[in-house]
N, C-alpha and C positions, 0 to 999 in steps of 0.2 A: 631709567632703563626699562624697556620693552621686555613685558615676560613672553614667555613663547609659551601659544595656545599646547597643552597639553593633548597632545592625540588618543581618540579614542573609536575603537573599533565599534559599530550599530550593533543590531543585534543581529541584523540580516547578512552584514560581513563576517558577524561571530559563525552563523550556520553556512552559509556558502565556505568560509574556510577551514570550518572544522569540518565537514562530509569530505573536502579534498583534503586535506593533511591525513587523513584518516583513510582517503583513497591511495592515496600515493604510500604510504607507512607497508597499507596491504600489501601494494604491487609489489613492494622491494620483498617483503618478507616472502611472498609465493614466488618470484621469481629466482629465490636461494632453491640449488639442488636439493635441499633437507623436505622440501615442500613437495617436491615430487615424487609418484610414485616410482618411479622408474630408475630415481637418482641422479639425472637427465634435469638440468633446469630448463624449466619450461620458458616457449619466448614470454621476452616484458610485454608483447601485444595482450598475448594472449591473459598472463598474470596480470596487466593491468584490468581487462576486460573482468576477470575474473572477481578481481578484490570491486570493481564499479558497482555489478550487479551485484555483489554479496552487501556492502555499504548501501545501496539504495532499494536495496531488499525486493531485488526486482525477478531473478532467477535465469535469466536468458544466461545459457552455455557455446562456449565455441569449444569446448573441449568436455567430458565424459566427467561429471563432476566425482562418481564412483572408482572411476580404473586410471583415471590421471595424476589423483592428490596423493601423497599421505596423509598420516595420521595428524604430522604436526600440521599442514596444506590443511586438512582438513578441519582443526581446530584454528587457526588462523580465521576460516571461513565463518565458522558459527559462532567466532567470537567478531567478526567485522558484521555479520548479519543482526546479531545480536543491540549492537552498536546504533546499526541501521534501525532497525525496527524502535528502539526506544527513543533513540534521538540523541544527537550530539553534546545538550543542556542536560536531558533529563541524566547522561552516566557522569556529566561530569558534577551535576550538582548530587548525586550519588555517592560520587565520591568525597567529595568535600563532607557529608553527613558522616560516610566512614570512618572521617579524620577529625571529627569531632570539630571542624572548622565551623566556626558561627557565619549566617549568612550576610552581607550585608544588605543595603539598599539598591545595589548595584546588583547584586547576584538575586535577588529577590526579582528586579524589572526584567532579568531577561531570560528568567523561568516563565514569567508572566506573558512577555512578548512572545514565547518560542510556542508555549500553549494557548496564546492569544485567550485568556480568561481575563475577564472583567473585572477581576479586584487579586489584594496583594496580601489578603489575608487569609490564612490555614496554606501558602504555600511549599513551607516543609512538610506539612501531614497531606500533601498532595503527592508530593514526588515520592515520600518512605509509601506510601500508598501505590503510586503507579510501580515503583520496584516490586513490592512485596507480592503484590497483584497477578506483577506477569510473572515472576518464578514460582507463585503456589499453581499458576493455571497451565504453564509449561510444564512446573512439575507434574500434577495428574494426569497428562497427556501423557507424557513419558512413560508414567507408572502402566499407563491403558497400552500403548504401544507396546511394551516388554511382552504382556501376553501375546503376540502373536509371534514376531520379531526374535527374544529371548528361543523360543523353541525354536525355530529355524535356524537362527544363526549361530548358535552357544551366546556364549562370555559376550560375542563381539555385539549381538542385538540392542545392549544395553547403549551402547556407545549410539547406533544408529537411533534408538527410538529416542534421548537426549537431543540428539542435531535433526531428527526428523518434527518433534516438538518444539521447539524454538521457531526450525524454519516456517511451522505451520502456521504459529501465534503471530510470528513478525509476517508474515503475507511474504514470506521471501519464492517459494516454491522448490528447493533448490534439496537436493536427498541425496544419500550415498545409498540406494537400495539397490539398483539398477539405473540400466542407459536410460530407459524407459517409461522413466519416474513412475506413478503408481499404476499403471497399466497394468501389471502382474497383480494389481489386489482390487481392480476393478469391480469384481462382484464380493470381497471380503467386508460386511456389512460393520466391522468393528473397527477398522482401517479406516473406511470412507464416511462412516459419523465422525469420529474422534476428528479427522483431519478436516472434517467441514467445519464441527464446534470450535476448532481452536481457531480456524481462519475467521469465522462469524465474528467471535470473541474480541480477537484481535482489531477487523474491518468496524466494530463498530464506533470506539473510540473511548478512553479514559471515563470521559465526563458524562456518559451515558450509564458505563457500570454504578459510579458512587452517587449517581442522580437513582438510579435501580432501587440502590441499597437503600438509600435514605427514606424512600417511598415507601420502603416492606419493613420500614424500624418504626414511622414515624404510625402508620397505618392500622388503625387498631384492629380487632378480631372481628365486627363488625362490620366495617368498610373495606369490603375489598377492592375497590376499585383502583388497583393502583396504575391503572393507565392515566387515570384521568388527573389524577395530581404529579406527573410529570413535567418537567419543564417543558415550551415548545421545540427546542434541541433534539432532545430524546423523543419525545412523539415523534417528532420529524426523520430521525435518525431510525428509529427501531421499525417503524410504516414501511419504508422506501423500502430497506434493505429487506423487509419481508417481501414485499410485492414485488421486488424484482427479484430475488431469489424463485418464487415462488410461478411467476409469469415466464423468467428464463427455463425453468423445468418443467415447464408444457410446452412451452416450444421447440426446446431442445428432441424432448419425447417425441410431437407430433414429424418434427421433421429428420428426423435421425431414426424413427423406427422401424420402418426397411430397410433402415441401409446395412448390409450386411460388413463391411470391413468396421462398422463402431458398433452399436447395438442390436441389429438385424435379428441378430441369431441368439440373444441370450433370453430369459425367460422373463416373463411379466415387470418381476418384480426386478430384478438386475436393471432392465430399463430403463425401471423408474426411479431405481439408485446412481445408473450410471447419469442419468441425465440430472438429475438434482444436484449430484457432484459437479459437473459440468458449469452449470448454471452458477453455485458457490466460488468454486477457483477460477470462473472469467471473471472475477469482480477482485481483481489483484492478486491474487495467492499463487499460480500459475504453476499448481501441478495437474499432469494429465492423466485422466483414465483411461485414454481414448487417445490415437496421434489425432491430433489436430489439423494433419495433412488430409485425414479421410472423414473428414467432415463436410455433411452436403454446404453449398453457396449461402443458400437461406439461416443452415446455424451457425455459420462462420460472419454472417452477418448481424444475429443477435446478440454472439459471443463480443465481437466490438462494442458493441451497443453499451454491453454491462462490463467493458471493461475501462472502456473513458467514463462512467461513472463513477464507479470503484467504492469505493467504502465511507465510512465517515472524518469528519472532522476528528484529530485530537485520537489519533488511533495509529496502525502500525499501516494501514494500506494506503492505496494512490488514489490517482482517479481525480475527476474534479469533485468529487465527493455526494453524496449523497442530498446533502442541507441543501447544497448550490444551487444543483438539478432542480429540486420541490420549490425555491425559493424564485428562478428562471422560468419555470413552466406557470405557477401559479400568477408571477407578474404579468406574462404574455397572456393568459384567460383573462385576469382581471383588467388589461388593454381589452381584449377583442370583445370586452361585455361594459367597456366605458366606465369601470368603475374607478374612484380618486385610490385608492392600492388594493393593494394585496392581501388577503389573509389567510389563515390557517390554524384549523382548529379553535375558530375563535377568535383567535390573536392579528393584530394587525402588523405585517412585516414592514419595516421599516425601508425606506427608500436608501438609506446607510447599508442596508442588508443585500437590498438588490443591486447596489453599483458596485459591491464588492464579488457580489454573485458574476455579474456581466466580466468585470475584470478575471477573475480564477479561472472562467471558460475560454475567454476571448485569449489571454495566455497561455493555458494549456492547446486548445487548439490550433493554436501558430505556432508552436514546438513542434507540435502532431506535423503538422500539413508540413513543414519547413522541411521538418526528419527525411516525410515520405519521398517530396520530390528529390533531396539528396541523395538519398538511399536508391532510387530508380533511374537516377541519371549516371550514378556510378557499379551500378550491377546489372545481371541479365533476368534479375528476379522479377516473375509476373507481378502485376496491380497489383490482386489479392493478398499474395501472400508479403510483397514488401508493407500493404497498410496494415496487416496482422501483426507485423513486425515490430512498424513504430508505432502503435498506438499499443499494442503490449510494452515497451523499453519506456513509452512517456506516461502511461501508468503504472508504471514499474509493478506489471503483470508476471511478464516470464511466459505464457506461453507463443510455442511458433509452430510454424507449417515446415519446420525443415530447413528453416535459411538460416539461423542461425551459424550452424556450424560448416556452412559454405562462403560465406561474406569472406571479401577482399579485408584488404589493409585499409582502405577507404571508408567502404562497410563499417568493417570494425570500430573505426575509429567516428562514425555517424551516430552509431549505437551507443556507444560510451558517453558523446558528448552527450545524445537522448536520455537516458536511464539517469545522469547528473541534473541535468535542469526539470525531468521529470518529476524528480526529487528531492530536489531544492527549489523549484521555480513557484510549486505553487505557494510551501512554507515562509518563502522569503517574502513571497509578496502579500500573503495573510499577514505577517506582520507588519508590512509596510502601512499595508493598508488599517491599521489595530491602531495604529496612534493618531492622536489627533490634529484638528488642523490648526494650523499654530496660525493660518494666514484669512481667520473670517472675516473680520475687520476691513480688508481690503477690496477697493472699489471694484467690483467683478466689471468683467466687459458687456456691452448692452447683449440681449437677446434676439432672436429671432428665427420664424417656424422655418423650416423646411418640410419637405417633401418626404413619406418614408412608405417604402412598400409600392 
């Protein structure tokens, strides 16, 4: 008797089904009258759209996230962003720790695959780590929000600065403060740190913090160098994301500094606040200080720039990430100076390193490019603002020029499918590409040069 092959789900079917079972869970629940503010259930387009971007922690709105939800609409939300931002594996092997469930060999490889780490040891003291992590650092955000939040709003600030804190950590972008998102506290310099730190925090990724911590434990009083004993991960990860925070908020300044409907008129230092915020939330977090419709060409151009980058590996934001980018650019120099690879800081990147880099780009920007021309064949939306739109949804950004909350049923439904692959596409395929090849043995096909450039 023939046994029949027992079926088993990948780990990359595990995450593509758990973001939709988890999308669709949302849509039903927000699309119950209990969820709306009004009482009024809101359309399933719309509810679906809602629970996508709240799952993929991306923030783009077709409806007023403050004056449309309730309370419960509203906890439904910071609990699917929630979800979003830490990942499908990391709540569910959370839970299983709850339950005092032991892990096996099984739930051990697809912690490992979903955080694409290199080995299979300390990874319960990884995950009680990433939980404990992000609720001590959502919590302090919170606690810092109250101060301003708590006195304007009573009782209710406490709630807001909660769901404002999460969504800052998880890069979702998404408030109940205002239509406006943070526009109103543009020049409020305790609002616009706290919300850059937790997005930072958030963008940079898991294995960069406990890579931090390990460096400032192991590092005696004498040696302080603790850049230097970083992994090449973390060098790489904590460099990038300074220099392009730091390059976006001069350019943002030089070229938004007359313009009178964003920073024109406010003074020195607002400026250089508003613009360094700018700079932070185009790198996936996608709350505005500024509408983003009255932004000159030039910084709606850099803002793309650092939003298809996005954040780090192994962290709560999008983007092709940070590593990719250093890891792309350094391989293209070390071609145009004929060098046998790549290196960095030292270290020689591996050719494994750089095909996966090639793949993560080359995927994310056929989402990009596919979304766009979808999206402009079925709206009357200019160039600009439809590629603002989906390379915001395919780095599950959140910010737009206004089209959001104009998009057909078409639209709609372009955006949805974007914010989902933006979001699983690249995760899925980090893992794909995390395992190895079962097939080296086998005769490859002959070679031969061509022509490039």
């Amino acid at each position: 008797m023939v046994r029949k092959k027992k079926f088993t789900l990948s780990t990359t079917q595990i995450i593509l089904l758990g973001f939709l079972v988890t999308i669709l869970i949302g849509s039903g629940l927000l699309a119950l009258p209990i969820s709306s503010a009004s009482d009024e259930a809101v359309p399933y387009l719309d509810a679906l759209f809602m629970a996508t971007t709240s799952t993929c922690v991306t923030g783009l709105v077709t409806l007023p996230t403050v004056s449309t939800w309730s309370v419960f609409g509203q906890i439904v939300i910071l609990l699917l962003i929630q979800i979003g931002g830490l990942g499908i594996i990391t709540i569910m092997s959370g839970l299983m720790l709850l339950l005092n469930r032991e892990m096996g060999i099984s739930d051990r490889l697809l912690i490992q695959d979903a955080f694409n780490l290199n080995t299979m040891s300390g990874l319960v003291k990884f995950v009680k780590n990433v939980l404990l992590g992000t609720l001590m650092i959502e919590g302090i955000g919170a606690v810092l929000y109250m101060l301003v939040f708590v006195p304007e709003f009573g009782a209710v600030g406490i709630w807001i600065s909660v769901f404002n804190s999460v969504s800052a950590f998880c890069n979702a972008g998404i408030d109940i403060i205002a239509e406006n998102s943070l526009c109103n506290y543009a020049t409020n310099p305790l609002i616009m740190i706290v919300t850059s730190a937790l997005i930072i925090l958030g963008g940079l990724g898991y294995i960069v913090w406990w890579d931090v911590l390990r460096v400032i434990k192991s590092c005696s009083q004498k040696n302080r160098r603790i850049f230097r004993h970083l992994t090449l991960h973390s060098k790489i990860a904590i460099t990038v994301t300074a220099g392009l925070i730091l390059v976006g908020a001069i350019l943002v300044f030089v070229f938004e500094y007359e313009n009178r409907l964003t920073i024109g008129e406010l003074s020195l230092f607002d400026k250089i606040q508003v613009s360094f915020f700018q700079s932070v939330t185009a790198r996936t977090a996608g709350f505005a200080s500024v509408p983003q419709e009255n932004l000159t060409n030039a910084t709606v151009a850099v803002s793309i720039i650092l939003m298809l980058i996005g954040g780090s590996p192994v962290g709560t934001a999008g983007g092709m990430k940070t590593v990719t980018i250093a890891v792309l650019v350094c391989s293209a120099f070390a071609t145009i100076r004929n060098k046998n690879s790549a290196t960095l800081f030292g270290r020689r990147i591996s050719e494994e390193s750089v095909k996966k880099a090639v793949a993560v780009a080359v995927t994310f920007l056929t989402i990009c490019s596919a979304s766009t021309i979808l999206l402009m064949a079925t709206s009357n939306a200019s160039a600009i603002d439809a590629i603002y739109e989906t390379v915001s949804a395919t780095a599950t950004v959140g910010l737009s020029r206004n089209l959001t909350a104009t998009l057909n049923t078409f639209g709609k439904l372009i955006i949805i499918v974007t914010m989902y692959f933006g979001r699983v596409g690249p995760i899925s395929l980090a893992v794909a590409l995390g395992r190895k090849n079962e097939s080296q043995n086998v005769i490859s096909e002959p070679s031969e040069d061509i022509s490039i450039g």
